[in-house]
Legacy VTK file of the C-alpha trace (Angstrom):
# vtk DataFile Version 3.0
C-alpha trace
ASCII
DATASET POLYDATA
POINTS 391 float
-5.876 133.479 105.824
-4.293 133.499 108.929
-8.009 132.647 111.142
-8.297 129.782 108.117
-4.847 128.403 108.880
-5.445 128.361 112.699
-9.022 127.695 113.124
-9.498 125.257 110.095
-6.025 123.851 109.399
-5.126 123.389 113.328
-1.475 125.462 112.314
0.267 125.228 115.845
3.611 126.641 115.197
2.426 130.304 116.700
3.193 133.572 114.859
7.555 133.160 115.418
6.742 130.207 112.819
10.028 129.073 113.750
12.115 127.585 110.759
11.492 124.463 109.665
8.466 123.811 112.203
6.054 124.418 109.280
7.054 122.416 107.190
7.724 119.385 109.682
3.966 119.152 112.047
4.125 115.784 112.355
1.059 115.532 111.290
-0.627 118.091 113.426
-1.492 120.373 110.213
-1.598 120.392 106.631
1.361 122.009 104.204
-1.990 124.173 103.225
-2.822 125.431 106.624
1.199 126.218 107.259
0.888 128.500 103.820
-2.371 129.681 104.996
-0.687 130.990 107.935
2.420 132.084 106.640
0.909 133.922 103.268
-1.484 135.546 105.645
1.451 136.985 107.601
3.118 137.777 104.336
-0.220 140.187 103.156
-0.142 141.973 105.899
3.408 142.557 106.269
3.282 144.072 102.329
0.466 146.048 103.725
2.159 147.622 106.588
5.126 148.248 104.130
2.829 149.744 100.957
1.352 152.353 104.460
5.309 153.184 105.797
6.667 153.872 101.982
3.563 156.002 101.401
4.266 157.834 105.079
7.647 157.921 103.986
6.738 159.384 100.628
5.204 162.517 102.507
7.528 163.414 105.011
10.522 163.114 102.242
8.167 165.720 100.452
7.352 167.574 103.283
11.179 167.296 105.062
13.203 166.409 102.078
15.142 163.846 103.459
14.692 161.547 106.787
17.476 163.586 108.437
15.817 166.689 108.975
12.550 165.284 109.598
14.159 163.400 113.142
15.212 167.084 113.555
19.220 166.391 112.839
20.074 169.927 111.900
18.060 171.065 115.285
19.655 168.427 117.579
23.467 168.981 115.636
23.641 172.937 115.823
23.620 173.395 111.701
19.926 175.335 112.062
18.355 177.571 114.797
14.777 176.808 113.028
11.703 175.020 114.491
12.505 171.392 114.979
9.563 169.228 113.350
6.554 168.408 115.690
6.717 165.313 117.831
4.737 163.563 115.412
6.642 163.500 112.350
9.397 162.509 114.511
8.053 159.453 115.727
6.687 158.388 112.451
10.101 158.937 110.979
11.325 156.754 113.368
9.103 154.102 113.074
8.753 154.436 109.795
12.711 153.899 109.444
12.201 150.815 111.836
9.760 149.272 110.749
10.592 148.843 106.550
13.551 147.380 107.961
11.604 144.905 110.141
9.160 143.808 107.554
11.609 143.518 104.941
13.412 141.201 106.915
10.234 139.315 107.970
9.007 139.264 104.633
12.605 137.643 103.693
12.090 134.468 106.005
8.313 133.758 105.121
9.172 133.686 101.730
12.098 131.437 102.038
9.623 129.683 104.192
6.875 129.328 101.893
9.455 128.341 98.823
11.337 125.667 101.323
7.299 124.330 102.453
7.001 123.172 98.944
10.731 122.610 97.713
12.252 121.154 100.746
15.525 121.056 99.152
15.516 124.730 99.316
17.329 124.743 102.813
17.459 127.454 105.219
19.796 128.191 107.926
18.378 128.200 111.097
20.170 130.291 112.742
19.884 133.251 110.765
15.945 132.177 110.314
14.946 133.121 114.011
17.233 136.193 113.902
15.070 137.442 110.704
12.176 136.304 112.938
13.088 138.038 115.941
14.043 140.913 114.253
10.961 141.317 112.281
9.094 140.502 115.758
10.748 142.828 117.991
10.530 146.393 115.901
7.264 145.375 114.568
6.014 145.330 118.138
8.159 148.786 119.676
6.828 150.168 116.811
3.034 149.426 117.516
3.416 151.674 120.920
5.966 154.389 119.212
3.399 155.210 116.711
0.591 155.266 119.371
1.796 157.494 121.893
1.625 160.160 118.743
-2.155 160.250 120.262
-0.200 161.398 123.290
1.493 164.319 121.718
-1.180 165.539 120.026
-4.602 165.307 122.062
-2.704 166.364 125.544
-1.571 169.451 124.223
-5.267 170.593 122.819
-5.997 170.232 126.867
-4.038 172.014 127.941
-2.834 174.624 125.569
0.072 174.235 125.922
2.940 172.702 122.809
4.916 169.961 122.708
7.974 171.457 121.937
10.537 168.831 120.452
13.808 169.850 121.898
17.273 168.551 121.694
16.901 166.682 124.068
13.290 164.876 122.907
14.900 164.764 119.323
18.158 162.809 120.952
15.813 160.263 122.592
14.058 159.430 118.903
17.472 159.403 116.958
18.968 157.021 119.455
16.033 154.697 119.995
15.931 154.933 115.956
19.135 152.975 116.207
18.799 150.639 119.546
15.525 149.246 118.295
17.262 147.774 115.568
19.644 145.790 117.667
17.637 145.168 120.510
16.167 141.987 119.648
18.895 139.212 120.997
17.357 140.206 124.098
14.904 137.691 123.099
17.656 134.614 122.329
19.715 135.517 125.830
18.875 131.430 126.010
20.120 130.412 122.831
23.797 129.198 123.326
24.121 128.791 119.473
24.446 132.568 119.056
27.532 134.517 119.442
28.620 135.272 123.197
28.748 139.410 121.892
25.505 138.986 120.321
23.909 137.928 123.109
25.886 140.505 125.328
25.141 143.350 123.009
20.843 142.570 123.201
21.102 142.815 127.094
23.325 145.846 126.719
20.815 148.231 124.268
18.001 146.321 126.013
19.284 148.554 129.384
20.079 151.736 126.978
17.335 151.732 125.510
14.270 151.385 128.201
14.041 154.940 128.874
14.997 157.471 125.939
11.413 158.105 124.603
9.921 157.259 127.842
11.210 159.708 129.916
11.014 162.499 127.831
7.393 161.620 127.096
6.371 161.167 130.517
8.750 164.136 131.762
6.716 165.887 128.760
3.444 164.840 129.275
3.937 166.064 133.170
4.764 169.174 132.465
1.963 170.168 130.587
0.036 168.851 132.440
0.974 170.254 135.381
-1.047 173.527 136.574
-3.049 173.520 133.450
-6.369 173.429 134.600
-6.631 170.718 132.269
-10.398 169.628 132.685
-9.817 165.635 132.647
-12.332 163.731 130.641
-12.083 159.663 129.126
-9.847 160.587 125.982
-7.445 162.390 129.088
-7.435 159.616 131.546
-6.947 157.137 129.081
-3.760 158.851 127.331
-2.251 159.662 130.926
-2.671 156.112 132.080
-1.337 154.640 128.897
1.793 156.504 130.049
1.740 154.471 133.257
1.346 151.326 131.760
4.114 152.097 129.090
6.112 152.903 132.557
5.118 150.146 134.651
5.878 147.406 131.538
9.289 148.352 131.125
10.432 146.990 134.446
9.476 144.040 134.324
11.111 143.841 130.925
14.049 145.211 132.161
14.534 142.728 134.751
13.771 139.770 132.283
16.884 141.637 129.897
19.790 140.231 132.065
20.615 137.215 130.767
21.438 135.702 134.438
17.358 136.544 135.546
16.361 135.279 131.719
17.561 131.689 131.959
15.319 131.153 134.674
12.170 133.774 134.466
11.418 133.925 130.391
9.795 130.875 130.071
7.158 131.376 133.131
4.203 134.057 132.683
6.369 136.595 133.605
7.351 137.113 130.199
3.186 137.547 128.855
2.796 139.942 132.096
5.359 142.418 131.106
4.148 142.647 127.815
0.705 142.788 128.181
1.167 145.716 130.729
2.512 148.074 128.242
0.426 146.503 125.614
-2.781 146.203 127.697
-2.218 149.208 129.743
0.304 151.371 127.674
-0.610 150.929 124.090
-4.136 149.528 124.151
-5.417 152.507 126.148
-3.449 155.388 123.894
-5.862 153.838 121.424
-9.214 153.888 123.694
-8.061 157.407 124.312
-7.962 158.350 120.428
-10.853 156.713 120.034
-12.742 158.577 122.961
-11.356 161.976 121.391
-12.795 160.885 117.396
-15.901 160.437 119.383
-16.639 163.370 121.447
-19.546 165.121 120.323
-18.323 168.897 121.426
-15.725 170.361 123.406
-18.389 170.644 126.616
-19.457 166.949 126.293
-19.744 165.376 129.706
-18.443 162.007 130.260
-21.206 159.659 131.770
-21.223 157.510 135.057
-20.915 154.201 133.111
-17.831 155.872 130.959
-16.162 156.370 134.164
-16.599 153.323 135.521
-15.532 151.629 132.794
-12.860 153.410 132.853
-12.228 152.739 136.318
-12.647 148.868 135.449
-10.283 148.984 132.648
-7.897 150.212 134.540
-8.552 148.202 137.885
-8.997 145.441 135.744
-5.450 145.570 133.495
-3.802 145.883 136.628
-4.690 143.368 138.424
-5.191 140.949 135.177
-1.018 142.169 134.441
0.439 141.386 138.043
-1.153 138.562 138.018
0.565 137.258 135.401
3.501 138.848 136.963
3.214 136.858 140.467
2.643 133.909 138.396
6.144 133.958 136.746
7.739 134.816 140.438
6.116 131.757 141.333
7.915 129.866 138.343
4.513 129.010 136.240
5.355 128.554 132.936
4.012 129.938 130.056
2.665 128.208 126.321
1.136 125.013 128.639
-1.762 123.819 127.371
-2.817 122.608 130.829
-1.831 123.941 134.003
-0.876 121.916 136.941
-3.717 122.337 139.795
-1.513 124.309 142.251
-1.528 127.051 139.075
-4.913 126.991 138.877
-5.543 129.124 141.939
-3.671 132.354 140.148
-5.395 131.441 136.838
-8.909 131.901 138.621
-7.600 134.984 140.012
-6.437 136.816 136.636
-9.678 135.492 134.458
-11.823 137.769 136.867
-9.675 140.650 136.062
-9.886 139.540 132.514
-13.605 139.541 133.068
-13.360 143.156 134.204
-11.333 144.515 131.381
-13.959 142.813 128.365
-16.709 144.495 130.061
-15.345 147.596 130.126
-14.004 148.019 126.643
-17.150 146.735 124.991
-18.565 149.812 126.818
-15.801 151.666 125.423
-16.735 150.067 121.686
-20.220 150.987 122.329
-20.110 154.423 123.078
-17.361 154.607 120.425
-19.708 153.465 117.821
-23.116 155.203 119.042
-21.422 158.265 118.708
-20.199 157.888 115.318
-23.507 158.901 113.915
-23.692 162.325 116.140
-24.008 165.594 114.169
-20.909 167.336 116.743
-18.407 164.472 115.418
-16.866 167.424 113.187
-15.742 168.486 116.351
-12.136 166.682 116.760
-12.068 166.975 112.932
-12.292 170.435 112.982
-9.867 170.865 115.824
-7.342 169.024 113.585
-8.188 171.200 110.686
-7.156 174.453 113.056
-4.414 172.938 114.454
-2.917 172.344 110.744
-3.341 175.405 109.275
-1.621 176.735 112.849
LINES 1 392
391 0 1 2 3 4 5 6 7 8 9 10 11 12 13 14 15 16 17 18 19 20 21 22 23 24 25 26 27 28 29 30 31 32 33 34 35 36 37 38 39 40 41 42 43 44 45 46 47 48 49 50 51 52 53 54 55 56 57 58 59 60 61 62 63 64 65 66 67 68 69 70 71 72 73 74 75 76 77 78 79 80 81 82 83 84 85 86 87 88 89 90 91 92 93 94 95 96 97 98 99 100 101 102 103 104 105 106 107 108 109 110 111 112 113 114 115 116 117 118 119 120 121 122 123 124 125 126 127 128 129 130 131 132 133 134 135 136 137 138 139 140 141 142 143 144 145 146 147 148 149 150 151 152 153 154 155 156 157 158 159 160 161 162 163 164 165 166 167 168 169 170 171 172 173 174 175 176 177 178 179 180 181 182 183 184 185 186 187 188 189 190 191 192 193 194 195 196 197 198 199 200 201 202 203 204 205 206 207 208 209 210 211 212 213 214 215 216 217 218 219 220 221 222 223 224 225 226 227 228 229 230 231 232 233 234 235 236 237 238 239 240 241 242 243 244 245 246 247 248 249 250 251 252 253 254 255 256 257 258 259 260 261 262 263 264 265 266 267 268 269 270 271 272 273 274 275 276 277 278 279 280 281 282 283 284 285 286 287 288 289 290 291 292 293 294 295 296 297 298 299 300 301 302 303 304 305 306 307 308 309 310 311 312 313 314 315 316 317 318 319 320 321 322 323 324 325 326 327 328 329 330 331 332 333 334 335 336 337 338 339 340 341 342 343 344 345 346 347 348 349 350 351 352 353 354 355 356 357 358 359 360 361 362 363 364 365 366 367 368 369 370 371 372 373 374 375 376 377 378 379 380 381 382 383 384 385 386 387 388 389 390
């Protein structure tokens, strides 16, 4: 629906969909091709929320309540027991997060949808984008809080070594559990129409709430690794430089959270770099790396010269593809032009070989991925799992 909208109907009001844009093109699309877009959203969103109430389903069976299964009676003193693994935390969390989120985005596309066709169904505004934003914002943390759970549970099988969730990891998940929810005026820091607090209070838990989970992941993930002997193979490399990226990303974001840095940087590609270098880098390559563990054909499996050097180009290339959409927004090129002006051009050239880079190597990452699907040693991770569960 959504390809159909864009491709076919020429919608051009991007996925914020910002209230009443779709309804008023001015002739650039179709009422269809808006609905098209927006129902397409709205399918997927119900999607995503039929998944989280099923998650939620089996850690209230599991955990009996959401409480105990972000550890509270662990983190508060009222129980000496195990806390739950690092996993169920995180998908608490996000799974907390994010039926919030798509409720709320589920909210506006609906009004959206009813005020495309009745446009004396008004909407306010205002309180449109902040349903968008705040649908937006957790929708996205939560793509990268539910990865690194690839993190937490392939790094440890290296190493032998647990991830232990201690007070202090379980602090990091309740608190973030909270911040993400009022992060997102970090986004509006240039919309005067919002309350001064509101405003103050995004760039505020924006600050607060940069480096919870990712310290105690990377602290984590550092000390297990460290004098291991871990024997480093793709589905390794790939999870420890996700944790990089997920690093690396922040910054930049951190720096575009103050709203005196905002009114001039977020509309220049400074914004797309920070994001796509925890995206790219951070949560992108947690995936390659799950996907390189499903695939191994046996614990002993060798990776290949072209594996590492695609690995070598992934990372090489999401680097360089990431700052230089970085050095772009120092340089004050904006971002969402449809044509750049020719002294941009120059850093354009530069990033699309970097781009280049990073295709190549992930379709060798796809290929290898899907040759080894039909390998008689794929039982191998599955069977790990299996051991690991009844552990």
């Amino acid at each position: 629906m959504i390809l159909a909208g864009v491709l076919f109907g020429h919608f051009q009001g991007a996925w914020t969909f910002l209230y009443p844009l779709p309804a008023k093109s001015m002739g650039m699309w179709s009422q269809g091709s808006a609905a098209l877009f927006m129902g397409g959203l709205l399918v997927i969103g119900v999607g995503f929320l039929l998944m989280h109430l099923d998650i939620a389903r089996a850690i209230i069976g599991r955990y009996g309540n959401f409480s105990r299964a972000l550890g509270w009676p662990q983190l508060f003193g009222h129980d000496d027991g195990m806390a739950p693994p690092p996993t169920v935390v995180a998908s608490t969390m996000v799974t907390i997060v994010n039926v919030v989120g798509l409720v709320a985005g589920a909210s506006i596309l609906v009004m959206s949808l009813v005020n495309l066709y009745i446009p004396s169904f008004a909407v306010d505004a205002l309180l449109a984008k902040g349903l968008i934003y705040l649908f937006g914002h957790i929708f996205i943390n939560a793509t990268i809080y539910m990865a690194v759970i690839a993190v937490y549970e392939i790094l440890p099988r290296y190493t032998q070594r647990p991830w232990k969730a201690n007070k202090v990891f379980l602090a990091s998940w309740t608190a973030s559990t909270l911040m993400v929810l009022f992060i997102f005026p970090h986004h509006l820091l240039m919309d005067f129409a919002f309350p001064k607090w509101f405003l103050i209070m995004g760039q505020v838990i924006g600050y607060l709430n940069t480096f919870p989970i990712l310290v105690v992941t990377g602290y984590g993930a550092l000390m297990i690794v460290y004098r291991s002997g871990i024997r480093w193979d793709m589905a390794t490399r790939l999870l420890f430089v996700s944790l990089l990226g997920w690093a690396a990303g922040t910054m930049p974001a951190f720096i575009d959270g103050t709203i005196t840095v905002n009114y001039v940087m977020h509309n220049t590609l400074w914004v797309p770099g920070h994001f796509h270098t925890y995206l790219l880098l951070g949560m992108v390559a947690m995936l390659f790396g799950f996907m390189y563990y499903l695939g191994k054909p046996d614990q002993n499996a060798q990776d290949s010269v072209v594996d590492r050097a695609a690995f070598w180009g992934f990372t090489i290339g999401a680097l360089g593809f990431t700052l230089s959409f970085l050095y772009s927004g120092k340089e004050s090129v904006p971002r969402r032009y449809a044509e750049h002006l020719p002294q941009w051009v120059p850093y354009d050239r530069v990033a699309s070989v970097f781009a280049i880079l990073v295709i190549a190597s992930v379709l060798v990452f796809m290929v290898r991925f899907l040759a080894r699907l039909g390998l008689s040693g794929r039982d191998y991770p599955r069977a790990t799992l299996a051991r690991t569960a009844a552990a």
